[in-house]
Structure formats: structure tokens, C-alpha cells
N, C-alpha and C positions, 0 to 999 in steps of 0.2 A: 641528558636524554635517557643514558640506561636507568637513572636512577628515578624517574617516573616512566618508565614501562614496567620499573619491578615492581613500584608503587601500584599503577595498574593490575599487576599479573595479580600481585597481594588482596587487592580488594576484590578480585573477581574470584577466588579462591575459597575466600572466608565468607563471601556472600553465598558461594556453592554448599561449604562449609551447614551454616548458620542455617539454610532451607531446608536441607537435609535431616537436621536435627528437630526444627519447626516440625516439618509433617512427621515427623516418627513421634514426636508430643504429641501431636493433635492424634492421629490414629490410635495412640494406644491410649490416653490420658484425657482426652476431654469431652468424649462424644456420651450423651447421656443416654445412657442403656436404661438407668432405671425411671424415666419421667416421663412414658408413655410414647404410644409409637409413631405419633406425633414429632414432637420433639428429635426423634431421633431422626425419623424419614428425611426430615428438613436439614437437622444436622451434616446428615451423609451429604444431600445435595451442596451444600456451602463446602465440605471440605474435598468433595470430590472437584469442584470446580477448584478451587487451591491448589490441588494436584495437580491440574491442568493448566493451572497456569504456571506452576512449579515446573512442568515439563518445555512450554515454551522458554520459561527463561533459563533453564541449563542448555535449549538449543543454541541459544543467542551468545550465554556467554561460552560456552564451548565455542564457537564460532571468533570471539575475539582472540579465546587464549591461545589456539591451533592455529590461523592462520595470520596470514599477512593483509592487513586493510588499503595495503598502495596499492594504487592501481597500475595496471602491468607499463611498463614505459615503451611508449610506442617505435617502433622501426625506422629505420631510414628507408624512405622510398625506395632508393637507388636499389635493393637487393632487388626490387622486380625485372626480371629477363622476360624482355616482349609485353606491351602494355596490352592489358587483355580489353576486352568488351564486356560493358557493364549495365545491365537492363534498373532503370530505376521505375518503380510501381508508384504513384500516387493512387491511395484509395478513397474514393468519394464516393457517396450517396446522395445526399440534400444538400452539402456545402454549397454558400453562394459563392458564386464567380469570383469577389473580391479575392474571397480567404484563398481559392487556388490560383488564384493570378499570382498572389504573394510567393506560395511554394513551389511555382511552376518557375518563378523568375528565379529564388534563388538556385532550385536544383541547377538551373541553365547556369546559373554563376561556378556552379564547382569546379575548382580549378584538376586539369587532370592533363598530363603530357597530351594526349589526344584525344579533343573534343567529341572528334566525330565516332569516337567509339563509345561516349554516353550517347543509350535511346531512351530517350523519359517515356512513361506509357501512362496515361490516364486514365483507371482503372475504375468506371462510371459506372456503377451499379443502378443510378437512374435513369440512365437510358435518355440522355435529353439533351435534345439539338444544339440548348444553350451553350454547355459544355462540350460538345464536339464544335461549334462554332469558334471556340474558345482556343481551340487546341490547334485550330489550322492557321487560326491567328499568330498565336505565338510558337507557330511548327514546333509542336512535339506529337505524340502518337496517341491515338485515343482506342480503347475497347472498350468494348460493353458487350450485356449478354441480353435475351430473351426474359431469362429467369432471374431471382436472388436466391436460388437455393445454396444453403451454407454460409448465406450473407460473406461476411467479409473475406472469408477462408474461400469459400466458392469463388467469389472475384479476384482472387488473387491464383488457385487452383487456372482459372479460365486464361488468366494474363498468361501462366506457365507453359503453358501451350500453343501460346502462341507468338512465345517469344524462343530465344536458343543462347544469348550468352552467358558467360559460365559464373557470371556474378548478379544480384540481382542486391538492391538497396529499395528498399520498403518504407514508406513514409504516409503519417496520416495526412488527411487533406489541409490542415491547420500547420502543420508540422515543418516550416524554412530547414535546410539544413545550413548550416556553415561553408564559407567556401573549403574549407580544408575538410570537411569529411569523407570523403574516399581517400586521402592523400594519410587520414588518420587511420582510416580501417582497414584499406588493402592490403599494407604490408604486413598485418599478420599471419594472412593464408600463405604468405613467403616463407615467412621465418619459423612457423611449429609445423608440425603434420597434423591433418584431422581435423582441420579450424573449420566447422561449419558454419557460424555464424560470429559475427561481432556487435554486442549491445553500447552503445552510448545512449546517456543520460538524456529524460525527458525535462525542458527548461520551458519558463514560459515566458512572453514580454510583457504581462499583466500580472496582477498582483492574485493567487490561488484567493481562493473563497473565504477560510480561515484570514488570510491577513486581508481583505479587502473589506467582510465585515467586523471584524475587531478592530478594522484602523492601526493596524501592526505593519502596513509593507519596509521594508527594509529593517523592520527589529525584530521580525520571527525570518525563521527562511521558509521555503517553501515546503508543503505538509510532507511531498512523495521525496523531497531532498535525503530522506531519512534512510528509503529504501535503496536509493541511487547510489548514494555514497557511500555509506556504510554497507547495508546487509549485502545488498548485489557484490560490491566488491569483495566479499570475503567469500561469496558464494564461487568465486574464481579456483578457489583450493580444491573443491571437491565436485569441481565440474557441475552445478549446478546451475549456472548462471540462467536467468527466465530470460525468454524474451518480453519484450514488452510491445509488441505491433506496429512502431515504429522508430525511424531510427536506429535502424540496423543490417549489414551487410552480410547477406547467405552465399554459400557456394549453391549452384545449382545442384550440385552432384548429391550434399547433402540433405538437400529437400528431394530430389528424386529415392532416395532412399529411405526419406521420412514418409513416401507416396504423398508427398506435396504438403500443404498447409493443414492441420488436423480439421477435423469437422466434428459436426453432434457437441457441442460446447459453445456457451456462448465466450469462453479466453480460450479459444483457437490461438491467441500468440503465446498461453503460457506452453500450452499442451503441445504445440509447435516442435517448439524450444525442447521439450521434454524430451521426446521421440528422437529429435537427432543426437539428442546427447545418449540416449539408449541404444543408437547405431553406430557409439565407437568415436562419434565425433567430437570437436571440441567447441564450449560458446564462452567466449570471453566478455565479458564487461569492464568499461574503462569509465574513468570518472568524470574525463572532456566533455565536453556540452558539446555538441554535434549538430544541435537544431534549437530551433526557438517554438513556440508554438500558441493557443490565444486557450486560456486558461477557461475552466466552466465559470462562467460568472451569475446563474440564477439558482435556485435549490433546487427545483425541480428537475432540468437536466443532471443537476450536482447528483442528486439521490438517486437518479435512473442508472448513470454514470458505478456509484460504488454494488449498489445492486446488483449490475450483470455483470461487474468484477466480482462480487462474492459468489453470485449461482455457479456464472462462471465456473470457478476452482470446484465447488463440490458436483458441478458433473464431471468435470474433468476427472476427478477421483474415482466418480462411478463409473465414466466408459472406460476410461484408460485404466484403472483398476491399480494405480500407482505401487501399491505392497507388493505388489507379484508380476510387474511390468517384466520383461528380460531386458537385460541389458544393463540395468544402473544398480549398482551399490545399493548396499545397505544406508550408507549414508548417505547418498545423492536421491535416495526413495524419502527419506529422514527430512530430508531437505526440502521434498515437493510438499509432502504433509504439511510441513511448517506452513507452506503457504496456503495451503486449504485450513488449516486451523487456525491461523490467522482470523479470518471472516466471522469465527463466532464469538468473537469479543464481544459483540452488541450481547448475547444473553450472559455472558460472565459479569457485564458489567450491571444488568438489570438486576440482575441476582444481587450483585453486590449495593447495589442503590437500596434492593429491598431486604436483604439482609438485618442490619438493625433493628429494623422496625418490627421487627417477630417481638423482639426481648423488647422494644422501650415502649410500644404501643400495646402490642398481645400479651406481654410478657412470659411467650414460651422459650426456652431458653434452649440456646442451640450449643452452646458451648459452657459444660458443665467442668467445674477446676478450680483449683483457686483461682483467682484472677489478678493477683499480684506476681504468681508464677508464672501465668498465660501471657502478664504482660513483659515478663522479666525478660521473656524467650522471643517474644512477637517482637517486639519494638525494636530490640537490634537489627534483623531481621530485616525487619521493613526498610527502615533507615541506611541501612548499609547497600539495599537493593539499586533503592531511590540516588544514593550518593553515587552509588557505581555507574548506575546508566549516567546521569550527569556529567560525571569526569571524563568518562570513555569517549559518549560523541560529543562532548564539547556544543558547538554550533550547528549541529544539525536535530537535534531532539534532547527533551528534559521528562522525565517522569512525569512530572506538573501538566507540561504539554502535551504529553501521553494519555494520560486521561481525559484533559480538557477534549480534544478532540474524539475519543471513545466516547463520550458522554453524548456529545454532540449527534454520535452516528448512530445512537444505540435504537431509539425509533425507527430509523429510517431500515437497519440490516437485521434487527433483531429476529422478526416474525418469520422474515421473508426469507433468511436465513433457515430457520425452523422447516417452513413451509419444502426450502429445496431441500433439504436434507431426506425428509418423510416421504420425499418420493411426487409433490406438486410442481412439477418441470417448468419451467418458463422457456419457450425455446425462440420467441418472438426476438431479435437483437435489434434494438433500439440505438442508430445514431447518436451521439452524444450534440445539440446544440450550441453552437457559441459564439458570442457576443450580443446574445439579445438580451434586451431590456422591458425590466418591469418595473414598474412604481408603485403597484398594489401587491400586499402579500399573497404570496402562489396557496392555494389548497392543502398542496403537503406540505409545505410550509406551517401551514396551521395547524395542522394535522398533529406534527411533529412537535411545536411550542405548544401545546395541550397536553401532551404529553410531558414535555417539561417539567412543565408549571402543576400538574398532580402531583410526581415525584417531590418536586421540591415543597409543594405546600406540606404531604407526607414525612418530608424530613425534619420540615419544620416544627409539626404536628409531635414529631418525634425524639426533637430533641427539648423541646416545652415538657413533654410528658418525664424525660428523665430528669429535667429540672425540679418540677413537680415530687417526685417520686425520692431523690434524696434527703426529703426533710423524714421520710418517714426510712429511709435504710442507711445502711455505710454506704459513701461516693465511689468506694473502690468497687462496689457493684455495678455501677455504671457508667467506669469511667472510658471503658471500649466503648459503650454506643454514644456517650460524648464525642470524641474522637471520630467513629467512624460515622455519623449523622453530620456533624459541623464539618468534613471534609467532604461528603456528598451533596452540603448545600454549596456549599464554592464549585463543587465542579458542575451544579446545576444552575446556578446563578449568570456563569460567564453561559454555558445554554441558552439559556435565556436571551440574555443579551446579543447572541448570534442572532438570534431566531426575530429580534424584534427589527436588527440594522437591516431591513430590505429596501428600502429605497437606493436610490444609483447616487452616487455622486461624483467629483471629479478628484481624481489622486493625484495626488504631485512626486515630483522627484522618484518616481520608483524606479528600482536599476535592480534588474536581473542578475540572484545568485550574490546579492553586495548586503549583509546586515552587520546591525551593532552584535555587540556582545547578548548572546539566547542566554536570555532569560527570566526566572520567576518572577520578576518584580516588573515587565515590560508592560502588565498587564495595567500595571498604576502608574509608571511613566510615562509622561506624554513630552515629545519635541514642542520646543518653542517655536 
């Protein structure tokens, strides 16, 4: 065991190493000063983006090599003296009756020395008889307001007020918990000081969208499994831990301090999480599955879905102002960014789809050097990057699957991405739908495979023209945009092939959080 964590420690090192050395080439060594200001404009853009992406991955692997990836091992009940009283919040808007009958029953399931001290509250921001109907049914408590101002944060804001116990458990409408989830979360407001919240992992009992259109359930895992397990758990070292809007246990004390659930954002649960941890408190994440819940299964909620998760984070930057917040470290501010920079992958990677096709279509050249030297240095580099994510998470992410899914999202977050950043606010917060069905492609659907299929005819376009073009130069001219065009049509191909599986069909055997061995080659494997 020690002798593959030093294996690990080694490769994360030299991968640091190797990056390091990459941009300090490329900045001094290959940007073409002399071949017009063209050339170079473009240049800067491709290696500034490298930098940028060079920065997200010293945060990542910094985060493997400093911290611990276990997750914290949970308490023995028994330390609680006097079983307190525990407010639990269901939040609904449109949800049908079905989906919170399911989460109303289980929460009533959780096992807890004293029943009568869980009050479930039904936090109805549509305001409708059905639902209150619902709730007298199966006695638990219902609120609603007048208004939706602050959409989900306001409804949970108005719950606050009108409930008093010193624990509160937040759960989406979709969202089952386990019978043991208070039994797993309470005991840490016991045993540390400052616990303001506790995160358990979001699971689902259907197959996410990725494995349900590629027909992967149980040989990929699930796409957020990535953040859960790995990033969030490391995120425990340095007090960073997000919340994630459900499924998860607050001390009252700490959201009165945080003046309740944040507002003006549509991830009012990251920016939540944020502020209590800048008031001294503490938010743990734990790797348990804590609830179940019913996965997006059409594109169009899919895409509305990652959208107000991306605007999300970049207002959240702009009102909370994260660099200069009081309160949190240099590294737990380090931390927030990551996840606002997260979101612009869709134009790192647009970039990177159109990248090539400067030099193999236009032929203006962005990267001026030898190119036996460019590659001598790039190729370790890359491969050592690729191999390290690999090994490190093992079954919950691959490089391969890294991009496949960046590709997939880059239409959908790219612009919209852009648009919030420049200052076009989106402040409308759009319900996520689930379990509906479609048998005709959705619009952005199309929207989105149109996009696809340019790129990729583009790359095709692209990599024909360096075919073309080595009868008349040396190969070693073109043997990056070989390379990087023939790796942009595979990751635009399985696109494609996302964008075309829209019809429903019926899955078998899928079992929650249970896959084969992740990986590269699942893509061409199929079960008998």
C-alpha cells in the first residue's frame, strides 16, 4: 500500500514537474512574434487558455498530494447527551405528488431515538391545494408563501422562520433519504466544535443521462460521482467543503449567522455553504450515500439543469465577491474560484476543437519551433497528465471521460457561460424536471447536435487537408494537427452519438453506485 501511494505521490510530482517546464517553453520559445499580428493574437489566446488550464490542474493535484481523500469516519451516536429536535425541509415547486410521496415516506422512515422530535415541513413554493392535500394525508407540516421571491433560498429563508429547532436537514423534492441519515450526520455537531453543516453525497436510482444515452449503466459510474467522492472529500482539509442543496444537516445557529440561506444567485446552496464556512464554522463531507434521488433524464431539463449550475457560480463570484470575502483563507477562497472556473471549460474546450484548424485549414500558424522539440516536451507532458488522473481516481473518472463529457456540454455552457460572465444576468431559477418523456428530439437538442456535427465535419475537413498537404512538406509539420484533429473527431463522434440516442427505452439490471472496471475501452465493449 505505501509503495503505490509513493507511486502516486511520484507521478503527481513529475506531472507538476513536466507542466511547469511545458509553459515556460511555450512562453518563451514558441509564440510567433515574427509572422504577423495575427498569428500571434491567436497564439496568446491558445496558450493563455493552457495556462488556465495549467492552473486548474496544480489545484487538483495539490489537493491529492496535501490531503487525505477518506472520508472522515462517522461517530458513535451514543456521544449525543439529550436527543435534540430536528426540522427537516422538503423543497418543492412543480414536483408531482408521486415524487414527494416517495421522499415524504422515506424521510418519515428515519430511524432516530425519538420520532416525535423529527417535524418534516413541506416547503411548497407553488402554493397548491394538491400538496397541502398531500401533507395532511400523510401528517407532516406544509408552508408556503405569497411570493417566490429568492426562489429556493426565499423558501427555505420563510421555512426558518417559522420553524425553531436547532437542527434542520434539507432535502430536494426527488431526493429519499436513507433510513440512517441523521443517525450518520448528527453525531458530528457532537464530536468537533463549529460543525455548521454536514454534506452527504447526491445518488440516484436511475441511470444519469451520460450512461443512459450511451447505454453504459453500470460500466461508467455516475458523471457527479467524480465530485462526491474525490474532489468534495479532499475539500474537508481546507474547510471548503460546498454544499450542494440537498442532503445535508445545518445547525440553526450556523445559518442564523450566515443570515439564512444566501440570495441574488441562482447556487444559493454553494454560496450558502460558503458564508458559513467564512463565519468560523465547519462543513464536512462524507462519502455515505445518504439519499437516492430520480436523475434528469431529457436534454432539455439536462442543459437548463448545468446552465443555472454554471451562471450560478459566476454570480456567486460577483455578489459575494469571493477574493476579498472576510473570513476564509487564502486557500479556501482558492478553493471557491475552482469552482467558478470550473464552468468555463465549454470555451477552453471550443477553443481547443478549433485550435488545429488555424494551421491545417488556414494555415496560420500558432505555434512557431521546431516541432520535434515541441513534441519532445508536449507529449510527456500530456501523457503523464492523462496517466495520473487515471490511476489516482481509479473508478470514478478517466481523462477520456473527461473530455467526452466536456465536449458533449460545450454548446450547451459555452455562450451562456460568456453571456454571464459580461454582465447578461439570468436571474429567472428554473425547476429542474424529472421523469418525463420524449420520443421526438427536443430543440436544443438539435440545437446542440448542429453544432456537433459543424465541428466535427470541420475537423474532418481538417484532418483531410493535412493529409493533402504532407505530399507537398515534411510530416513532422503536421504531425500535432494529426494528432490533435483525429483526437477532436473521437471526442466529437461519441457527441454525436449522445445527441442522436433520444428516444426512451427500457434498462435493465441497473444498481446504484455498482460498476465494472472505468474504462477507456467501455465505449466498444458491450455485455452479452
Amino acid at each position: 500500500m505505501k509503495l503505490k501511494k509513493l507511486f502516486k505521490f511520484a507521478i503527481c510530482i513529475l506531472s507538476l514537474i513536466l507542466t511547469i517546464i511545458y509553459i515556460i517553453y511555450r512562453i518563451f520559445y514558441t509564440l510567433p512574434t515574427s509572422l504577423g499580428a495575427l498569428s500571434l493574437i491567436l497564439a496568446i489566446i491558445i496558450l493563455l487558455v493552457e495556462i488556465w488550464e495549467s492552473i486548474d490542474f496544480f489545484t487538483y493535484f495539490i489537493n491529492i498530494l496535501l490531503t487525505n481523500k477518506k472520508s472522515p469516519k462517522i461517530p458513535d451516536f451514543n456521544i449525543i447527551k439529550g436527543i435534540p429536535d430536528i426540522d427537516v425541509f422538503i423543497a418543492t415547486y412543480n414536483e408531482s405528488p408521486n415524487i414527494l410521496t416517495r421522499t415524504i415516506e422515506a424521510c418519515k422512515n428515519m430511524e432516530y431515538p425519538d420520532k416525535n422530535k423529527i417535524h418534516i415541513y413541506v416547503c411548497d413554493d407553488g402554493d397548491r391545494l394538491e400538496i397541502k392535500d398531500l401533507t395532511i394525508k400523510m401528517n407532516v407540516n406544509y408552508i408556503s408563501r405569497s411570493n417566490r421571491k429568492d426562489a429556493k433560498a426565499g423558501n427555505y429563508n420563510n421555512a426558518l422562520l417559522k420553524t425553531t429547532s436547532p437542527y434542520i436537514a434539507t432535502f430536494d423534492s426527488d431526493m429519499a433519504p436513507t433510513k440512517d441519515f441523521l443517525l450518520t450526520t448528527l453525531p458530528f455537531f457532537y464530536k468537533e466544535k463549529n460543525v455548521g453543516f454536514v454534506q452527504l453525497p447526491q445518488s440516484f436510482i436511475n441511470p444519469d443521462i451520460f450512461q443512459y444515452r450511451l447505454k453504459m449503466q453500470n460500466k461508467i459510474p455516475f458523471e457527479q460521482d467524480y465530485f462526491y467522492h474525490s474532489i468534495q472529500i479532499a475539500k474537508n482539509k481546507t474547510n471548503s467543503v460546498v454544499y450542494c442543496g440537498t442532503n445535508a444537516l445545518f445547525s440553526r445557529q450556523s445559518l442564523k449567522d450566515a443570515n439564512g440561506f444566501a440570495t441574488g444567485t441562482l447556487s444559493e446552496d454553494i454560496a450558502t455553504g460558503m458564508i458559513i464556512e467564512s463565519k468560523g464554522y465547519k462543513g464536512i463531507a462524507l462519502n455515505k450515500i445518504g439519499a437516492y434521488g430520480i436523475c434528469v433524464n431529457d436534454f432539455s431539463a439536462f442543459a437548463k439543469q448545468r446552465t443555472r449550475w454554471a451562471r450560478g457560480c459566476i454570480q456567486m463570484l460577483k455578489k459575494y465577491k469571493i477574493l476579498t470575502i472576510k473570513g476564509l483563507s487564502i486557500r479556501q477562497k482558492l478553493e471557491y474560484m475552482s469552482c467558478v472556473s470550473y464552468w468555463f471549460f465549454g470555451i477552453r474546450r471550443l477553443i481547443y476543437l478549433l485550435a488545429p484548424l488555424l494551421f491545417s485549414i488556414f494555415g496560420i500558424i500558432v505555434v512557431d519551433c521546431n516541432l520535434l522539440t515541441f513534441i519532445s516536451i508536449w507529449l510527456p507532458t500530456y501523457v503523464l497528465k492523462r496517466f495520473g488522473l487515471d490511476i489516482i481516481e481509479g473508478n470514478k473518472r478517466s481523462s477520456t471521460w473527461n473530455k467526452i463529457y466536456e465536449t458533449i456540454l460545450t454548446p450547451v455552457l459555452c455562450f451562456k457561460v460568456l453571456a454571464e460572465f459580461i454582465g447578461f444576468k439570468q436571474t429567472n431559477f428554473n425547476v429542474t424536471p424529472k421523469n418525463t418523456s420524449n420520443y421526438t428530439m427536443e430543440k436544443e437538442n438539435k440545437k446542440v447536435l448542429s453544432w456537433h456535427l459543424s465541428l466535427f465535419i470541420l475537423n474532418i475537413i481538417g484532418f483531410i487537408m493535412c493529409i493533402a498537404r504532407v505530399y507537398d512538406n515534411s510530416i513532422e509539420n503536421y504531425i500535432l494537427s494529426f494528432v490533435w484533429t483525429f483526437s477532436n473527431i473521437f471526442y466529437l463522434f461519441i457527441s454525436i452519438v449522445f445527441d442522436l440516442r433520444y428516444k426512451r427505452y427500457d434498462y435493465k439490471n441497473f444498481v446504484p453506485n455498482k460498476i465494472n472496471k472505468y474504462s477507456k475501452l467501455a465505449l466498444i465493449r458491450r455485455e452479452k
